[in-house]
N, C-alpha and C positions, 0 to 999 in steps of 0.2 A: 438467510441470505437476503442481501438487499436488492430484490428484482419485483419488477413490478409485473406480473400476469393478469389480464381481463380475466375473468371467469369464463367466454365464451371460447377462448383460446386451447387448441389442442398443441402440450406437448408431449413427443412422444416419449416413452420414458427409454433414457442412454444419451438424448440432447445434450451436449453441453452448452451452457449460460452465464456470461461473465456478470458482476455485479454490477447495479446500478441499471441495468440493460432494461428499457419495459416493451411489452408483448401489447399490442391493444388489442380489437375488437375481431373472432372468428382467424385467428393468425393460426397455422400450422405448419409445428417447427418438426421434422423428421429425426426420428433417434440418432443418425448419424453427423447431424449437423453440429459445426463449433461457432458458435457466437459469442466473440466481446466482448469487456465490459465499456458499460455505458453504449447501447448501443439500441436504435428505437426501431419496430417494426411496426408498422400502421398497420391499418385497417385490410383484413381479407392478403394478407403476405402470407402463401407459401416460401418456406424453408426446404431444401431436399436432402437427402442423405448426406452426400459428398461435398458440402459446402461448406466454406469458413467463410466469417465474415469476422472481419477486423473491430478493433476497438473503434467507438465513436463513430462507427455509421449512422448513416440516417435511412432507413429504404423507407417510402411513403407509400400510401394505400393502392391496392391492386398490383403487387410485384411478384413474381415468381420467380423465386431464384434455384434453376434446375440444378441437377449436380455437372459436377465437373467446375465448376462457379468458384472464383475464390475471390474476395472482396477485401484488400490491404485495410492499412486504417485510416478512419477520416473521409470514406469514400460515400456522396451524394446519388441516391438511387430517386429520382422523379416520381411521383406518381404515374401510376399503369405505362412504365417503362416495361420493355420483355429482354428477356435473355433467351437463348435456343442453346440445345446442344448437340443437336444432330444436324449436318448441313444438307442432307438431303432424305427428311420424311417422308417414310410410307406407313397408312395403315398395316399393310399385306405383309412388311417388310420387316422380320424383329433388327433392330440397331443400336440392342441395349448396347453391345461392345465396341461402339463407333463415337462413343461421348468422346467429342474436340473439348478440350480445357482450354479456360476462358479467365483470363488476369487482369482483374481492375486495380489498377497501384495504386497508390496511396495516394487520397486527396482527391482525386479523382471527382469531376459532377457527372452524372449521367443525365439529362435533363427530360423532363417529363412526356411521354409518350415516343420516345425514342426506342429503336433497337440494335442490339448484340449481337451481329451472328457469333456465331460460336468458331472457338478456334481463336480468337485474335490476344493482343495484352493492348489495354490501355495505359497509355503510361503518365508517370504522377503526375497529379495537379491538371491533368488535361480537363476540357470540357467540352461535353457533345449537346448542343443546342437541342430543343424541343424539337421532336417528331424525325430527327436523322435516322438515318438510317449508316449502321457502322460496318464494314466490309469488310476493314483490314486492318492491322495495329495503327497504332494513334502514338504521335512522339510525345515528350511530356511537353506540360505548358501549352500543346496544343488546341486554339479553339474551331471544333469540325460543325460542320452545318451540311445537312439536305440529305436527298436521298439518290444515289450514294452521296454518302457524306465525306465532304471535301474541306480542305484545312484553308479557312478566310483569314487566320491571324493568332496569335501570341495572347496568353492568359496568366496572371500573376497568379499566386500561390493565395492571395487573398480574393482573386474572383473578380480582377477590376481586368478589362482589355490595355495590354502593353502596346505602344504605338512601337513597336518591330514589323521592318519589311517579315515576308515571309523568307526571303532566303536574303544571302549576305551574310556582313560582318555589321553589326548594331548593339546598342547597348539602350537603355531603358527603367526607367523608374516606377515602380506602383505609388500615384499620386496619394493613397491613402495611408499605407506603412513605410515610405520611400525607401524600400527594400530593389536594392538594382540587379538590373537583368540582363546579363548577358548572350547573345544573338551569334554562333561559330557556326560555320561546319553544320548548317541547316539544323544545328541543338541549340536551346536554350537552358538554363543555367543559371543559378542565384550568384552574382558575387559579391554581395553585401548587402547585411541585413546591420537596421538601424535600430540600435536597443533603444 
């Protein structure tokens, strides 16, 4: 099979691992986990039982991704970003049967030292600026900042800022694929893509 595993890497055995996908450095993936193909896990990445992760992720060094997690395709995990799955931990307290499931859709960035609470869906192509902090679902196309993180603006499907109000009726082009973007009903919207 065509996967690339460091030698210092624990998987456990019943993991699934799509081809093409590489493991690097002390990464440990959980027998219950499904992983992608082509899909990269850096350095010191826990995997946990109950997790997918989609084709062509990227997650970078220091990410844990707890169960109840599911990660569409194409989705951007920052380094030492966190995910949580319990909204309110205690030592004292068991809550294994309290895991909130947590939906990052396709395309999706998660930006570096940001966090997940648990529980929310981010939706496709959104992006969460470095160190946000996320609260609550995210629409797609959305770009969120701060802590709680709050929607400053509109994101292309290629990761360039769309000059859309936040709300209204607007339309908009990604300067680099001039692929247009349409601004309804507080959603955004591809309506043409330029071959």
């Amino acid at each position: 099979m065509d996967i690339t595993i460091h030698e210092t890497a624990i998987i456990d055995t019943g993991a699934q691992i799509g081809k093409g996908s590489r493991i690097w450095h002390w990464v440990h993936v959980c027998g219950g986990a499904k992983i992608g193909e082509n899909v990269s896990l850096g350095q010191n990445v826990f995997v946990g039982n109950k997790v997918i992760i989609g084709n062509h992720c990227k997650v970078q060094n220091n990410v844990s991704i707890y169960d109840n997690v599911t990660l569409e395709a194409g989705v951007f995990c920052g380094p030492s970003m966190v995910f949580t799955n319990v909204y309110n931990p205690r030592s004292l307290v068991e809550r294994k049967d309290e895991y909130l499931d947590t939906l990052v859709k396709k395309g999706a960035t998660l930006g570096a030292n940001c966090t997940i609470v648990c529980g929310v869906t981010i939706g496709q192509f959104a992006f969460v600026g470095a160190g946000s902090v996320i609260t609550k679902d995210i629409k797609p196309y959305a770009l969120m900042v701060g802590n709680p993180a709050k929607q400053i603006g509109w994101m292309s499907e290629y990761g360039e800022r769309l000059e859309l109000p936040l709300q209204g009726d607007a339309k908009a082009t990604c300067s680099h694929t001039k692929t247009e973007y349409e601004l309804k009903a507080s959603r955004v919207r591809v309506v043409k893509v330029v071959e």
